[in-house]
C-alpha positions in Angstrom: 130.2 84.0 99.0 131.8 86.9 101.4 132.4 87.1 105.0 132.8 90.7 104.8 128.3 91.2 104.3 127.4 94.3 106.5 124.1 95.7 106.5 122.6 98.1 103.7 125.4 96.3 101.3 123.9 95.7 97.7 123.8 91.9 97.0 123.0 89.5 93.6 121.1 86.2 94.2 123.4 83.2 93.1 120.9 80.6 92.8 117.5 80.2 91.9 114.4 80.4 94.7 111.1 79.9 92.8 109.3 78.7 95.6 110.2 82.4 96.7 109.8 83.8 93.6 113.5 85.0 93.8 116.2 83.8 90.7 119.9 83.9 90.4 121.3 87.6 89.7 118.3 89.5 91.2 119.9 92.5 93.3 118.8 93.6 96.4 119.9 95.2 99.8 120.9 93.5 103.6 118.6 95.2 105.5 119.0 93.0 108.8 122.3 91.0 109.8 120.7 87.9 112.2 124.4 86.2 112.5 127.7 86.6 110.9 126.6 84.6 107.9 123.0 84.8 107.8 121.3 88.2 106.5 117.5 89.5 105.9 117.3 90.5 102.3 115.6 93.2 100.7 114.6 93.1 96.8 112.7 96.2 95.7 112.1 97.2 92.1 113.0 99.8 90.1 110.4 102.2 92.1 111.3 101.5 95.4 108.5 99.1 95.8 109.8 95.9 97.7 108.7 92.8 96.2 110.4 89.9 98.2 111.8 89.9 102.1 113.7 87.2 102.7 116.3 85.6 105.0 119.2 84.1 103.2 122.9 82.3 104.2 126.0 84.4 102.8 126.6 81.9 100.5 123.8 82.4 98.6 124.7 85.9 97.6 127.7 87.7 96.5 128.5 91.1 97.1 127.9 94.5 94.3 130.9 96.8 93.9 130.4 100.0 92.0 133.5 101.2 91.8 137.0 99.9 90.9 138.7 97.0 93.3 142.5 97.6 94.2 144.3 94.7 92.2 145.7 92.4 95.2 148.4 91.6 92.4 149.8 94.4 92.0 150.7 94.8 96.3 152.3 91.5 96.3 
C-alpha cells in the first residue's frame, strides 16, 4: 500500500495467504527489494526463528510506524 518500502522496513500482511501459511496482520521485515514494488519478506517469530520467506507486491503490505507521524494537516 506504500511506494516509499525500503529494505529492513517492518511490514503487516493485508490479506490472507493460506496456501503460504501467511494471514492478514502477520508482521514481518523486507529483507530483499527485487523491484520498486516487489519485496522478499521475512516473518520470524517472537524468538527470532523465521517461519515463512516469501516474495510479495507492495500492495499486499502496509508499512509499521513506531513512533508518532507529523499531522500533514496541520502544514497545510
Amino acid at each position: 500500500m506504500s511506494d516509499d518500502l525500503k529494505l529492513l522496513d517492518v511490514v503487516a500482511l493485508l490479506e490472507d495467504l493460506p496456501e503460504l501459511g501467511l494471514f492478514r496482520g502477520q508482521v514481518g521485515t523486507i529483507v530483499e527489494v527485487y523491484e520498486p514494488k516487489v519485496f522478499e519478506v521475512e516473518f520470524s517469530d517472537l524468538k527470532g526463528k523465521t517461519y515463512a520467506l516469501e516474495t510479495l507486491q507492495a500492495s499486499q503490505l502496509i508499512l509499521l510506524h513506531h513512533k508518532p507521524l507529523a499531522d500533514s494537516r496541520l502544514s497545510a
